[in-house]
Chimera marker file (.cmm) of the C-alpha trace (Angstrom):
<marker_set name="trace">
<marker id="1" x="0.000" y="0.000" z="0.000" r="1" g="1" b="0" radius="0.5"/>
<marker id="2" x="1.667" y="3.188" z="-1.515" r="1" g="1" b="0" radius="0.5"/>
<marker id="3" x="1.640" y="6.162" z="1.152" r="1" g="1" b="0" radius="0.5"/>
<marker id="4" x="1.323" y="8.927" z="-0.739" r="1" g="1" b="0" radius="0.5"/>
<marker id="5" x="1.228" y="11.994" z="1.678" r="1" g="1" b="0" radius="0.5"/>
<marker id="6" x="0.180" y="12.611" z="5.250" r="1" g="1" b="0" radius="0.5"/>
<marker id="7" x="-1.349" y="15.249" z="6.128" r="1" g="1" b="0" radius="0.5"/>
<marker id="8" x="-2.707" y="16.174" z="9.771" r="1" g="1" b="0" radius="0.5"/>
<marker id="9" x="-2.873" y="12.740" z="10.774" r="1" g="1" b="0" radius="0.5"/>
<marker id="10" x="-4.001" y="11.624" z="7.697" r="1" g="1" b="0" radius="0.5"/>
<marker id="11" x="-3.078" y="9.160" z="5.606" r="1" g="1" b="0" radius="0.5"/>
<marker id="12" x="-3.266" y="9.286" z="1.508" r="1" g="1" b="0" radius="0.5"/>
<marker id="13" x="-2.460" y="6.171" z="-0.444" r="1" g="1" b="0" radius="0.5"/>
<marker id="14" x="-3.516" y="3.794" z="-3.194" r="1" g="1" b="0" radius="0.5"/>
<marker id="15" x="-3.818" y="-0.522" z="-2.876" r="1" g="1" b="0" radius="0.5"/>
<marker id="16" x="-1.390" y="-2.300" z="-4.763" r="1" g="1" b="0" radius="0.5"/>
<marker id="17" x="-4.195" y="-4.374" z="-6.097" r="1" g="1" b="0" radius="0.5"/>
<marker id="18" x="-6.818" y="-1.918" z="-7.464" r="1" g="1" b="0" radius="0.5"/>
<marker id="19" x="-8.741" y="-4.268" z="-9.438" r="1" g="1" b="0" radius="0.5"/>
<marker id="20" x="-8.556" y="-6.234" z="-12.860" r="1" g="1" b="0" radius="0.5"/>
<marker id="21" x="-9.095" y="-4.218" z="-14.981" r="1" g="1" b="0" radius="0.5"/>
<marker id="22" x="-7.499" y="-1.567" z="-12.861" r="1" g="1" b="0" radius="0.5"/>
<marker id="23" x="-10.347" y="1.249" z="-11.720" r="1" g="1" b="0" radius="0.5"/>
<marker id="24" x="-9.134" y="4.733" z="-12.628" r="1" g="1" b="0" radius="0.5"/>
<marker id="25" x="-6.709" y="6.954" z="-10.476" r="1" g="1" b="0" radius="0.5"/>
<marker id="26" x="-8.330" y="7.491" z="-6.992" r="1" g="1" b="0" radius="0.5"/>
<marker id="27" x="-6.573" y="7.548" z="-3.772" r="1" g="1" b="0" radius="0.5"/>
<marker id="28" x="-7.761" y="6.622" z="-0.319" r="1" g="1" b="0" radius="0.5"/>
<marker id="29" x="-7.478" y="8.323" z="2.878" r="1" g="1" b="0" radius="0.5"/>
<marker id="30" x="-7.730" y="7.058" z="6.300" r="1" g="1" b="0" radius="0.5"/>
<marker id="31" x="-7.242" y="8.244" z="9.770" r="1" g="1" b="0" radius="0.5"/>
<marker id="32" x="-8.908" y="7.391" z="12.662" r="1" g="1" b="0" radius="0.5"/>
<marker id="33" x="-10.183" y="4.353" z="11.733" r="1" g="1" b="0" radius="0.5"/>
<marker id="34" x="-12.501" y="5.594" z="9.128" r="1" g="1" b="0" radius="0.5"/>
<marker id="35" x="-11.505" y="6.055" z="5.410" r="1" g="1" b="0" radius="0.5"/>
<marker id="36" x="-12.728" y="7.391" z="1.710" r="1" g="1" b="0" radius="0.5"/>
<marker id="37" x="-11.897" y="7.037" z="-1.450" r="1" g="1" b="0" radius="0.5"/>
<marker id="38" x="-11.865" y="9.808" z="-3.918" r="1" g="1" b="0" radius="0.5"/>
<marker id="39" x="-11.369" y="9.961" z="-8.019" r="1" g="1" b="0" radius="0.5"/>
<marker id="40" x="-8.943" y="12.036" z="-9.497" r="1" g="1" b="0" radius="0.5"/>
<marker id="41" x="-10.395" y="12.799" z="-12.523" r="1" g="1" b="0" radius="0.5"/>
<marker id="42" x="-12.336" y="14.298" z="-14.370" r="1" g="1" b="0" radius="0.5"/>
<marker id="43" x="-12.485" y="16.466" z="-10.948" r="1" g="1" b="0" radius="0.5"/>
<marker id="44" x="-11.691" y="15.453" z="-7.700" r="1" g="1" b="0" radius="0.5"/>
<marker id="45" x="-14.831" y="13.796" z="-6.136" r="1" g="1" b="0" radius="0.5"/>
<marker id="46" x="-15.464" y="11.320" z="-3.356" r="1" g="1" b="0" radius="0.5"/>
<marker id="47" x="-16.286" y="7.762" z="-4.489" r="1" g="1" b="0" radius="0.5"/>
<marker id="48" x="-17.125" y="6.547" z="-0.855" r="1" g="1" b="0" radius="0.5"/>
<marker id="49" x="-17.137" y="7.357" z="2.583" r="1" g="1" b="0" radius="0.5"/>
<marker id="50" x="-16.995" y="5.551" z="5.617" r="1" g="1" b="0" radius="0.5"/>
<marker id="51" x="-17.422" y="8.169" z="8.699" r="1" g="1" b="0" radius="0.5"/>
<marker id="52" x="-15.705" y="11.724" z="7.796" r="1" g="1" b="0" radius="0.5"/>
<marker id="53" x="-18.292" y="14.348" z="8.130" r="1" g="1" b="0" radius="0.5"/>
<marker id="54" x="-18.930" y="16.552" z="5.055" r="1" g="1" b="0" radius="0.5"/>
<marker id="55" x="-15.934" y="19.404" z="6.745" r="1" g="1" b="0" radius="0.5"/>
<marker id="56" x="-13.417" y="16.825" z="6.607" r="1" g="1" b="0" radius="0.5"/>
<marker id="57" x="-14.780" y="15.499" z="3.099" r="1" g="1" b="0" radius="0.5"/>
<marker id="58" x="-14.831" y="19.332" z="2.156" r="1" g="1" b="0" radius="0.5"/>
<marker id="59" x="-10.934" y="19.867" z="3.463" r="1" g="1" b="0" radius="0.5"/>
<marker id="60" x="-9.538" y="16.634" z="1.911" r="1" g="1" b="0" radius="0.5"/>
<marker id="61" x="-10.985" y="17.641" z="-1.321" r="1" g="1" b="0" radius="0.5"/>
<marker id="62" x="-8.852" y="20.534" z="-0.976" r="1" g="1" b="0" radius="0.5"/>
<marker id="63" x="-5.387" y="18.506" z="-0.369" r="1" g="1" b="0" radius="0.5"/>
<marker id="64" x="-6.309" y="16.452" z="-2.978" r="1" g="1" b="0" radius="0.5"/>
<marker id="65" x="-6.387" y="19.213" z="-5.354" r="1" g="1" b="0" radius="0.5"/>
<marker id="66" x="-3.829" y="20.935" z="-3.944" r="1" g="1" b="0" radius="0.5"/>
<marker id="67" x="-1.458" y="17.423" z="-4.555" r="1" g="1" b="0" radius="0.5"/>
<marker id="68" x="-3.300" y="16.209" z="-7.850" r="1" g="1" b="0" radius="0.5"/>
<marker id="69" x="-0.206" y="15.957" z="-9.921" r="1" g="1" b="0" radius="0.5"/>
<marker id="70" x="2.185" y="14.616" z="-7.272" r="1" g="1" b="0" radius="0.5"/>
<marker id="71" x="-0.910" y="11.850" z="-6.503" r="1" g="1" b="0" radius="0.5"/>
<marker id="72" x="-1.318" y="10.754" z="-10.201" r="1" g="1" b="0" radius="0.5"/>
<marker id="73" x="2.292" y="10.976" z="-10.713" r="1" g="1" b="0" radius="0.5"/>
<marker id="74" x="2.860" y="8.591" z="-8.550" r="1" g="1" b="0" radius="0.5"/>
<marker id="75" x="0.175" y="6.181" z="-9.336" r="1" g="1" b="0" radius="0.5"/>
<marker id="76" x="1.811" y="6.152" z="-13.048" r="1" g="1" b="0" radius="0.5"/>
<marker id="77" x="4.820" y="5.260" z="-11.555" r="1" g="1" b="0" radius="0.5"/>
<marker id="78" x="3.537" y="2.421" z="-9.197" r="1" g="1" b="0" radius="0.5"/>
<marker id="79" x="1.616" y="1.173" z="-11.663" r="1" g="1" b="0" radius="0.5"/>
<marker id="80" x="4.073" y="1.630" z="-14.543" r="1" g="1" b="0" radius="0.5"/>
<link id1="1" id2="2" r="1" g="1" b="0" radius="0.2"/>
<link id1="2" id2="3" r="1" g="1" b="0" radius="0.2"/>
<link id1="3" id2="4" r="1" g="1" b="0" radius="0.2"/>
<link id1="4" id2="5" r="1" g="1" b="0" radius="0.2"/>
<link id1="5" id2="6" r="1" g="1" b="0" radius="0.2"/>
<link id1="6" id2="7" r="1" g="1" b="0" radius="0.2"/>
<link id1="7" id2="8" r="1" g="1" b="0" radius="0.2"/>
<link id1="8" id2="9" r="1" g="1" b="0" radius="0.2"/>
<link id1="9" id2="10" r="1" g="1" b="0" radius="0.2"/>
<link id1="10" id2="11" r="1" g="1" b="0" radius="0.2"/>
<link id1="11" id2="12" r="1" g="1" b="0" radius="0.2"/>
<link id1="12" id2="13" r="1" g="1" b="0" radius="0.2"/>
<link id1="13" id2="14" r="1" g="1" b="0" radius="0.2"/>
<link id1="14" id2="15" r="1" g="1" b="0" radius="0.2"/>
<link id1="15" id2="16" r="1" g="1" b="0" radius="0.2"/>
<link id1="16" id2="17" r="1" g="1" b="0" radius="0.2"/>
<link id1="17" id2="18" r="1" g="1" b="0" radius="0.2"/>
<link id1="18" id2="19" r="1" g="1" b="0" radius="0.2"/>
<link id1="19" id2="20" r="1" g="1" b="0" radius="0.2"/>
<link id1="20" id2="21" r="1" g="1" b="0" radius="0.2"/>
<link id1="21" id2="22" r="1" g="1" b="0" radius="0.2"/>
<link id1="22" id2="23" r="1" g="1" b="0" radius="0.2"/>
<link id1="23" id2="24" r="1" g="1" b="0" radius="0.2"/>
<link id1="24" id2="25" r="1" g="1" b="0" radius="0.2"/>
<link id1="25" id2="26" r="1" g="1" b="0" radius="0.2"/>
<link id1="26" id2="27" r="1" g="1" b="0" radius="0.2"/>
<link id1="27" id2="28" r="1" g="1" b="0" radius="0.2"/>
<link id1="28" id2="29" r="1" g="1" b="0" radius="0.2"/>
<link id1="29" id2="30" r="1" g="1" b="0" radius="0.2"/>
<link id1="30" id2="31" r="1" g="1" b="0" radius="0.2"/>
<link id1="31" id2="32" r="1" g="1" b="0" radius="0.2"/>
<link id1="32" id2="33" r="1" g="1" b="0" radius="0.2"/>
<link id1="33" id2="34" r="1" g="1" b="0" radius="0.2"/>
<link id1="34" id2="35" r="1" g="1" b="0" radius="0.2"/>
<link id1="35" id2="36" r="1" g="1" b="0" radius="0.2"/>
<link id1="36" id2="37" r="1" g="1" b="0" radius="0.2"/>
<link id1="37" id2="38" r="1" g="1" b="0" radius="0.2"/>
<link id1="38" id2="39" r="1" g="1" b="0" radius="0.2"/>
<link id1="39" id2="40" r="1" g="1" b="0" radius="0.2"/>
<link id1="40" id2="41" r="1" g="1" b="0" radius="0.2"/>
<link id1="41" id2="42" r="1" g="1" b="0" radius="0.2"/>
<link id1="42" id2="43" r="1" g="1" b="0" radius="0.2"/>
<link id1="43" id2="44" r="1" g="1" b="0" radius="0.2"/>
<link id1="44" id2="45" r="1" g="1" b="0" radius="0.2"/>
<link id1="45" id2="46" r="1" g="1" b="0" radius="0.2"/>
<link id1="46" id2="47" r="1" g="1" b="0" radius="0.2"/>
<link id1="47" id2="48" r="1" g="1" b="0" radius="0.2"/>
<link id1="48" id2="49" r="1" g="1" b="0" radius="0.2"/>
<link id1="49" id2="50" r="1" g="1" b="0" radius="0.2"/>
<link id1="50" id2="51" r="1" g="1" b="0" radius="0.2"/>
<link id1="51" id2="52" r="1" g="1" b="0" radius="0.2"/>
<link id1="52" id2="53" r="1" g="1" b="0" radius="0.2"/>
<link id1="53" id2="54" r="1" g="1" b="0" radius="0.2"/>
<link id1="54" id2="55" r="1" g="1" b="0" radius="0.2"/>
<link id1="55" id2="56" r="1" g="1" b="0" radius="0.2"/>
<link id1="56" id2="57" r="1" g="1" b="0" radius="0.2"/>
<link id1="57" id2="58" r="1" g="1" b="0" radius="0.2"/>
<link id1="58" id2="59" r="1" g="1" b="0" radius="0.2"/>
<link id1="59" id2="60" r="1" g="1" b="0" radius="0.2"/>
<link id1="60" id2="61" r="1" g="1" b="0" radius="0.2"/>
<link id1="61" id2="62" r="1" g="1" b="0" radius="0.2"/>
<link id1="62" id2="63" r="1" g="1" b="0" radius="0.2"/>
<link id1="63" id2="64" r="1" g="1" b="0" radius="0.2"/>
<link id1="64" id2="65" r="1" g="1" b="0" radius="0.2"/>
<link id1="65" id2="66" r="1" g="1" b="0" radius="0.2"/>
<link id1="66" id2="67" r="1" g="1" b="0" radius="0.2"/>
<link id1="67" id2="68" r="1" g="1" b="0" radius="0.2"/>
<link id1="68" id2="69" r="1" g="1" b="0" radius="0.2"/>
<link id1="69" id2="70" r="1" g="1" b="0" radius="0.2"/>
<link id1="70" id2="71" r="1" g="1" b="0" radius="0.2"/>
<link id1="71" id2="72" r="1" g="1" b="0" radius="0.2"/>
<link id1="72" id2="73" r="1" g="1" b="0" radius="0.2"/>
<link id1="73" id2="74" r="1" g="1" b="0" radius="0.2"/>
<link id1="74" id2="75" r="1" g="1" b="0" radius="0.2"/>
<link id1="75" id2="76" r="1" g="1" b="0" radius="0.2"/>
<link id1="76" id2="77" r="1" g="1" b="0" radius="0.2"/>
<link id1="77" id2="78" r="1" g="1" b="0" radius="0.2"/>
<link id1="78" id2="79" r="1" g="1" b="0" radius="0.2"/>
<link id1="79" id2="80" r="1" g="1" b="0" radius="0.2"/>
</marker_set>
């Protein structure tokens, strides 16, 4: 499991195994014992949610965009 960033105690990263066929670029973020997964394009947008209220959703939409290139970027290499 690629760690992409953290970020105020959270935790951005992508599964090794994301499906056959492999789903688009996303990346997941966890803290606390709750995580979502968001997709990367053609905006940033959550995909699912399991127990961050719509502030956090809100501010980790925000990192995401604000690391969008570095995120992808990465995936291409992992999954290169």
């Amino acid at each position: 499991m690629p760690v992409i960033l953290r970020h105020e105690g959270f935790t951005f990263f992508f599964y090794a195994n994301e499906g056959n066929p492999r789903e688009p670029s996303h990346i997941h973020v966890r803290r606390d014992g709750m995580e979502a997964k968001f997709w990367l394009t053609p905006e940033v947008r959550i995909a699912y949610n399991e127990g961050f209220d719509a502030r956090i959703q809100r501010a980790l939409i925000a990192v995401i965009e604000a690391n969008v290139n570095l995120i992808e970027r990465k995936w291409d290499e992992f999954f290169a």
